[in-house]
PyMOL CGO cylinders between C-alpha atoms (Angstrom):
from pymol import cmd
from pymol.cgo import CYLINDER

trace = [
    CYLINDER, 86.75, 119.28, -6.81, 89.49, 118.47, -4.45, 0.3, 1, 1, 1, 1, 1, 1,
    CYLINDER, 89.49, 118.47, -4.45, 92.26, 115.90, -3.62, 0.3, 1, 1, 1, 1, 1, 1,
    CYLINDER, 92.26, 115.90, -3.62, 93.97, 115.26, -0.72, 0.3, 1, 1, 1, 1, 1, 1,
    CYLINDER, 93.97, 115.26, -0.72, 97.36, 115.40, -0.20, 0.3, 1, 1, 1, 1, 1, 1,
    CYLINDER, 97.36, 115.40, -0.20, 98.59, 111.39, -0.16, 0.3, 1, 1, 1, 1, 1, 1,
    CYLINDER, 98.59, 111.39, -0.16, 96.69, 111.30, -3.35, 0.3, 1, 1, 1, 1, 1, 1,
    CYLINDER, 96.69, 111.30, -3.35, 96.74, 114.49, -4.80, 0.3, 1, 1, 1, 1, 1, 1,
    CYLINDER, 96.74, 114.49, -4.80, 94.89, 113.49, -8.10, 0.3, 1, 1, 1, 1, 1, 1,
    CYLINDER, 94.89, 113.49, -8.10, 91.89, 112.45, -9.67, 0.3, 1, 1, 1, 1, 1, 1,
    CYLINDER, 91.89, 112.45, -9.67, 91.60, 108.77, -11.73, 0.3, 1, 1, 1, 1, 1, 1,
    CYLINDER, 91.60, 108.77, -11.73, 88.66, 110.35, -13.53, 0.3, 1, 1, 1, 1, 1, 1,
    CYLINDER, 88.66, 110.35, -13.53, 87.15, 112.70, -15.29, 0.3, 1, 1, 1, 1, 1, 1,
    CYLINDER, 87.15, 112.70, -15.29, 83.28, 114.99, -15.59, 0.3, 1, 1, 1, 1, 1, 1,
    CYLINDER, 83.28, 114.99, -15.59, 82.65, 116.64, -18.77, 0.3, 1, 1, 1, 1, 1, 1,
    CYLINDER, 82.65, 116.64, -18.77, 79.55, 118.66, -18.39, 0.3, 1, 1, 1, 1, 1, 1,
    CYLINDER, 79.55, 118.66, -18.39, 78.27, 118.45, -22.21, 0.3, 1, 1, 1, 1, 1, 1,
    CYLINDER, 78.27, 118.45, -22.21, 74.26, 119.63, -21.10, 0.3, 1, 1, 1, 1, 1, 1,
    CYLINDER, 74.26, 119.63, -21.10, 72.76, 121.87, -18.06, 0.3, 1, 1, 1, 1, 1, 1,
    CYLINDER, 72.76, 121.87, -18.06, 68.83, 121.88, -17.94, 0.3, 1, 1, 1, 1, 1, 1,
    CYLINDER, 68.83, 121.88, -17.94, 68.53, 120.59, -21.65, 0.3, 1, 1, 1, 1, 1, 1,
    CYLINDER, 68.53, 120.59, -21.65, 71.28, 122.88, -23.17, 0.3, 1, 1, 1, 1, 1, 1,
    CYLINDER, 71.28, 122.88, -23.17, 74.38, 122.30, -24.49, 0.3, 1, 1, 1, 1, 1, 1,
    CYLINDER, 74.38, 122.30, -24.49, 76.99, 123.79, -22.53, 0.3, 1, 1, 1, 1, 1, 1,
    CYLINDER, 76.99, 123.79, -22.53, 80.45, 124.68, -24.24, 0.3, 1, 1, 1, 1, 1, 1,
    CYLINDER, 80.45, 124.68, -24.24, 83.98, 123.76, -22.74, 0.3, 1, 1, 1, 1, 1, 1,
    CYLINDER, 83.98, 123.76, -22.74, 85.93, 127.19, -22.87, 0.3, 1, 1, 1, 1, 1, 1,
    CYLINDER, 85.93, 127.19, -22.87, 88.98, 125.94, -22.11, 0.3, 1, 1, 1, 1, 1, 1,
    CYLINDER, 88.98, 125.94, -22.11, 92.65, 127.18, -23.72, 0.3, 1, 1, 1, 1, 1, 1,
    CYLINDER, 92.65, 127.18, -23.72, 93.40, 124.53, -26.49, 0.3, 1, 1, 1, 1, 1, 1,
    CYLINDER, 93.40, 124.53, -26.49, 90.51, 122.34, -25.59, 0.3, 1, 1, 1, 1, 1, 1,
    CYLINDER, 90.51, 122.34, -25.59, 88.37, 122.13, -28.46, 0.3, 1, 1, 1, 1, 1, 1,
    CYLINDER, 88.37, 122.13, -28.46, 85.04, 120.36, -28.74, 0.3, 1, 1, 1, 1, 1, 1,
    CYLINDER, 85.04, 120.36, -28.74, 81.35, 121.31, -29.86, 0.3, 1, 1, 1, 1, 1, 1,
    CYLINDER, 81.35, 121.31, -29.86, 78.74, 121.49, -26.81, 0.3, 1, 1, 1, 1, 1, 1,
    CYLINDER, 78.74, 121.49, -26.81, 76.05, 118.90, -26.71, 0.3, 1, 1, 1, 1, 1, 1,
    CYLINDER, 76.05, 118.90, -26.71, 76.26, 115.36, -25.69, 0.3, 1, 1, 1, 1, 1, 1,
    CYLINDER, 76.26, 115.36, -25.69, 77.96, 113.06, -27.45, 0.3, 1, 1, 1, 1, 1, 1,
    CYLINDER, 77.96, 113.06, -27.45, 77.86, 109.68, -29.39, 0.3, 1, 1, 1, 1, 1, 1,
    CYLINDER, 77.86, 109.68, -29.39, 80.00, 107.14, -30.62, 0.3, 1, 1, 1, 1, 1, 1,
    CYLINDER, 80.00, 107.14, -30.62, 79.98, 105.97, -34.21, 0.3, 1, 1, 1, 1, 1, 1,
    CYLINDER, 79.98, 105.97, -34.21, 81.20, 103.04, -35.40, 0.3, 1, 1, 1, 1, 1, 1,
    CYLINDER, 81.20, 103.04, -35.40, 82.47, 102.41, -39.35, 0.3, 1, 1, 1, 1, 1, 1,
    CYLINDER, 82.47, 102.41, -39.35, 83.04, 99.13, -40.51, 0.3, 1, 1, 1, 1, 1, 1,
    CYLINDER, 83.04, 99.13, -40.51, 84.81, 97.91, -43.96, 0.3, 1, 1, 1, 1, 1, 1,
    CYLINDER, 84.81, 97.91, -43.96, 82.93, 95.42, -46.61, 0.3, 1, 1, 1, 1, 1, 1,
    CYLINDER, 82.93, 95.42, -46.61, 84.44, 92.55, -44.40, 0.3, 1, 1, 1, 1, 1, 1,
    CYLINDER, 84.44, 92.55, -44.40, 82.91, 94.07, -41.31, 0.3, 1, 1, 1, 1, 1, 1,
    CYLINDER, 82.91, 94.07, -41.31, 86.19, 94.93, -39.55, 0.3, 1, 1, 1, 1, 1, 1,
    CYLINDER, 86.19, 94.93, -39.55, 86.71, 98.10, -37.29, 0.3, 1, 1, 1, 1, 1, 1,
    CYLINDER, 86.71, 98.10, -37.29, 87.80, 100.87, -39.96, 0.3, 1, 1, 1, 1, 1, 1,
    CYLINDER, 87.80, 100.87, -39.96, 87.21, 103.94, -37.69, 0.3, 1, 1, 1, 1, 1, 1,
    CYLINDER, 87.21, 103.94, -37.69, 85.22, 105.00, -34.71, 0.3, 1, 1, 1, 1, 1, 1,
    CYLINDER, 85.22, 105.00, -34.71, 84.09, 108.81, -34.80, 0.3, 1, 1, 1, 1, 1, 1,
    CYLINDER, 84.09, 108.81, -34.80, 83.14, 110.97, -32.07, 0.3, 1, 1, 1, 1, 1, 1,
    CYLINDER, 83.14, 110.97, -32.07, 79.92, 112.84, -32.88, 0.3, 1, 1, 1, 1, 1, 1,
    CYLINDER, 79.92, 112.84, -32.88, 76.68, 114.53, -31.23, 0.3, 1, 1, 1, 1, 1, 1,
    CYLINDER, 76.68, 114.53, -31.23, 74.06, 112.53, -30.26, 0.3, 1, 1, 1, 1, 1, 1,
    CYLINDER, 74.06, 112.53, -30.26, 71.42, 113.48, -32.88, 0.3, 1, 1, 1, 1, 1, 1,
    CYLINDER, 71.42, 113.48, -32.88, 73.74, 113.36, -36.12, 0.3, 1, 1, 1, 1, 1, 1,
    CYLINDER, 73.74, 113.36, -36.12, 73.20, 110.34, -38.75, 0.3, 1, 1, 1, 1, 1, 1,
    CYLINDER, 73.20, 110.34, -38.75, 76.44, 109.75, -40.23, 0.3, 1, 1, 1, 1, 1, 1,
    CYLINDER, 76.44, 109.75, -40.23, 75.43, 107.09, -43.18, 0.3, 1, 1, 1, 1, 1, 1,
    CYLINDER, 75.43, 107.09, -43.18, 77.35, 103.28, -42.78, 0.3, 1, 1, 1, 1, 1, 1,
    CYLINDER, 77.35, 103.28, -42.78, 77.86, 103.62, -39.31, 0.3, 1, 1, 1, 1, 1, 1,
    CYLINDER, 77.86, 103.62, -39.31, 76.48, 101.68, -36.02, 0.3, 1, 1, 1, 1, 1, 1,
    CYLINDER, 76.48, 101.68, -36.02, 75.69, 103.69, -32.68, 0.3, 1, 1, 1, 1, 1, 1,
    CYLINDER, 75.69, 103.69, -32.68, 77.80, 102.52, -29.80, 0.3, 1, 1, 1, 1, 1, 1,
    CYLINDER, 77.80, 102.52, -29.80, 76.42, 104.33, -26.62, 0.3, 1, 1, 1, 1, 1, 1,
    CYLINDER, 76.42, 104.33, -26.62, 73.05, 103.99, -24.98, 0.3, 1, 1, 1, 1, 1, 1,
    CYLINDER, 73.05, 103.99, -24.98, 71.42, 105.04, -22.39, 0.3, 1, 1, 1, 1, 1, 1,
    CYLINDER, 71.42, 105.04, -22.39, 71.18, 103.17, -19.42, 0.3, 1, 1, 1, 1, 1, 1,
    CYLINDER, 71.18, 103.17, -19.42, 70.18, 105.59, -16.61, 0.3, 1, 1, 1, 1, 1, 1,
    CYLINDER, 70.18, 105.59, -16.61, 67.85, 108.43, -16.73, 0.3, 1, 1, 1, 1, 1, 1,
    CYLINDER, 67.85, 108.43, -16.73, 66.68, 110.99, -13.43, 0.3, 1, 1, 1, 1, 1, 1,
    CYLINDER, 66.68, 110.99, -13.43, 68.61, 108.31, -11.09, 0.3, 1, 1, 1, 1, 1, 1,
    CYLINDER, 68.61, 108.31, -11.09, 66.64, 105.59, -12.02, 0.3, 1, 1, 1, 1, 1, 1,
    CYLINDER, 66.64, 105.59, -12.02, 68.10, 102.77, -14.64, 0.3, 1, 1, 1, 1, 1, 1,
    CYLINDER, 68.10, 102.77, -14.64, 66.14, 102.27, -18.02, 0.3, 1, 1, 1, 1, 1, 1,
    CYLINDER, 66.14, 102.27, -18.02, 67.33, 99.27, -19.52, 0.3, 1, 1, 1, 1, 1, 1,
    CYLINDER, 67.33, 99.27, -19.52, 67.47, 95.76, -18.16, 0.3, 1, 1, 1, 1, 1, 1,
    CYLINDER, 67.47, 95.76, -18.16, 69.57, 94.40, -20.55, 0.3, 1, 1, 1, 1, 1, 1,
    CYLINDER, 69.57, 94.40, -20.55, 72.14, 95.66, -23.39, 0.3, 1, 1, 1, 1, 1, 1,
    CYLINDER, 72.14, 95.66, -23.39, 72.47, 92.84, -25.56, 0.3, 1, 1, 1, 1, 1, 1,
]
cmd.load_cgo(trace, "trace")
Protein backbone atom coordinates (compact mmCIF):
# COMPACT_ATOMS: atom_id res chain seq x y z
CA UNK A 1 0.00 0.00 0.00
CA UNK A 2 1.08 3.52 -0.46
CA UNK A 3 0.29 7.18 0.49
CA UNK A 4 1.16 10.15 -0.99
CA UNK A 5 2.92 12.75 0.39
CA UNK A 6 0.02 15.65 1.26
CA UNK A 7 -1.64 12.77 2.92
CA UNK A 8 0.81 10.50 3.98
CA UNK A 9 -1.63 8.05 5.81
CA UNK A 10 -4.23 5.67 5.58
CA UNK A 11 -8.01 6.29 7.37
CA UNK A 12 -8.39 2.52 7.21
CA UNK A 13 -7.43 -0.60 7.73
CA UNK A 14 -7.25 -4.65 5.77
CA UNK A 15 -6.84 -7.49 8.01
CA UNK A 16 -6.40 -10.52 5.90
CA UNK A 17 -8.02 -13.21 8.43
CA UNK A 18 -8.55 -16.11 5.27
CA UNK A 19 -6.60 -16.81 1.77
CA UNK A 20 -8.34 -19.55 -0.44
CA UNK A 21 -10.43 -20.94 2.59
CA UNK A 22 -7.56 -20.88 5.21
CA UNK A 23 -6.96 -19.03 8.02
CA UNK A 24 -4.06 -16.95 7.69
CA UNK A 25 -2.12 -15.77 10.94
CA UNK A 26 -0.99 -12.05 11.64
CA UNK A 27 2.83 -12.44 12.59
CA UNK A 28 3.29 -9.27 13.67
CA UNK A 29 5.65 -8.06 16.92
CA UNK A 30 3.05 -7.57 19.81
CA UNK A 31 0.08 -8.10 17.63
CA UNK A 32 -1.72 -10.92 18.91
CA UNK A 33 -4.81 -12.55 17.45
CA UNK A 34 -5.91 -16.21 16.35
CA UNK A 35 -6.23 -16.66 12.37
CA UNK A 36 -9.65 -17.23 10.99
CA UNK A 37 -12.39 -14.81 10.46
CA UNK A 38 -14.00 -13.31 12.99
CA UNK A 39 -17.41 -12.64 14.76
CA UNK A 40 -18.93 -10.46 17.10
CA UNK A 41 -20.76 -11.65 20.17
CA UNK A 42 -23.01 -9.90 22.01
CA UNK A 43 -23.88 -10.62 26.05
CA UNK A 44 -26.72 -9.15 27.53
CA UNK A 45 -27.76 -8.98 31.45
CA UNK A 46 -31.36 -10.37 32.81
CA UNK A 47 -32.67 -6.78 31.94
CA UNK A 48 -31.33 -7.10 28.43
CA UNK A 49 -28.72 -4.33 28.66
CA UNK A 50 -25.23 -4.44 26.86
CA UNK A 51 -22.96 -6.35 29.53
CA UNK A 52 -20.06 -7.19 27.12
CA UNK A 53 -19.36 -7.68 23.48
CA UNK A 54 -16.60 -10.43 22.72
CA UNK A 55 -14.54 -10.85 19.78
CA UNK A 56 -14.55 -14.48 18.62
CA UNK A 57 -14.18 -16.82 15.39
CA UNK A 58 -16.86 -17.21 13.28
CA UNK A 59 -17.82 -20.85 14.01
CA UNK A 60 -17.61 -20.73 17.98
CA UNK A 61 -21.06 -20.90 20.09
CA UNK A 62 -20.45 -19.03 23.11
CA UNK A 63 -23.88 -19.87 25.20
CA UNK A 64 -26.21 -16.39 26.12
CA UNK A 65 -24.90 -14.50 23.46
CA UNK A 66 -26.45 -12.89 20.07
CA UNK A 67 -24.31 -12.82 16.71
CA UNK A 68 -23.71 -9.31 15.50
CA UNK A 69 -22.05 -9.64 11.97
CA UNK A 70 -23.49 -11.06 8.81
CA UNK A 71 -22.73 -11.47 5.69
CA UNK A 72 -23.77 -9.25 3.17
CA UNK A 73 -21.50 -9.79 0.13
CA UNK A 74 -20.11 -12.93 -1.19
CA UNK A 75 -17.69 -13.42 -4.74
CA UNK A 76 -18.59 -9.55 -5.52
CA UNK A 77 -22.04 -10.05 -5.63
CA UNK A 78 -24.42 -8.89 -2.48
CA UNK A 79 -26.50 -11.70 -0.67
CA UNK A 80 -28.90 -10.09 1.41
CA UNK A 81 -31.56 -7.57 0.56
CA UNK A 82 -32.33 -6.57 3.77
CA UNK A 83 -30.73 -6.76 7.48
CA UNK A 84 -33.51 -6.19 9.64
Amino acid sequence: MGTSSDTPWSDMAYKLVEYGDKPVLKRSPGKISWPGAKQLFRQRNDQRQLEQDIIGLCDERIAGTETLLTKVMEGGKIVVTSLH
